[in-house]
N, C-alpha and C positions, 0 to 999 in steps of 0.2 A: 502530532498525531491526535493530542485531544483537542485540539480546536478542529479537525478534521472532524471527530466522532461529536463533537459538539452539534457542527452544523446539520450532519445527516439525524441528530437526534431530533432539531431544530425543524428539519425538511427545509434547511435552506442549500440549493443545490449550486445557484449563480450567483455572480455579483463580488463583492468586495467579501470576503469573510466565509463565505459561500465552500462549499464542498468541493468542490471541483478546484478551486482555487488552492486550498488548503491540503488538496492529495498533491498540486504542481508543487507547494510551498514543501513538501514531506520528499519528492523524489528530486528535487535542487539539491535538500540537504544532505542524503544520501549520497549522491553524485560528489557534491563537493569532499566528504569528510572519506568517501573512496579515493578521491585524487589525492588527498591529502596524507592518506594511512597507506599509499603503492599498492590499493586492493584492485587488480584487475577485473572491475565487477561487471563485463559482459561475460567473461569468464566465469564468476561464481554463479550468474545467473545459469546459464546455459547449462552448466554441473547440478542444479538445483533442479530445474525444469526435466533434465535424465532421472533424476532421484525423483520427482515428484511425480512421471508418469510410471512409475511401478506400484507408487501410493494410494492402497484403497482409503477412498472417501467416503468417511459417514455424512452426508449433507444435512440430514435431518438432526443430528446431531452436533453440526458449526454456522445452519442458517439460523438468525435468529426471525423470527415472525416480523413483516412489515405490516404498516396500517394501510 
């Protein structure tokens, strides 16, 4: 996750080390440490995404400003 927030601080989005690469490298991990802990995690998602459409969103208050 920080070498993820790195890159976006960076504005590097492509490539080896790159943004995009480093959110793949974040949801492998997940995935794997789910298989491994018996977390049914299209299940937790799905249960989250119910929970999260009843959640009012402050946006101006979890975007932070881009350049």
């Amino acid at each position: 996750m920080a070498e993820a927030f790195e890159a976006y601080r960076h504005k590097k989005n492509e490539g080896k080390d790159g943004l995009s690469m480093e959110m793949g490298d974040i949801i492998q991990r997940v995935l794997y440490l789910s298989a491994i802990l018996g977390i049914d995690i299209q299940k937790a998602i799905l249960e989250k995404m119910e929970i999260n459409k009843k959640r009012e969103w402050d946006w101006k208050k979890i975007n932070e400003k881009h350049a």
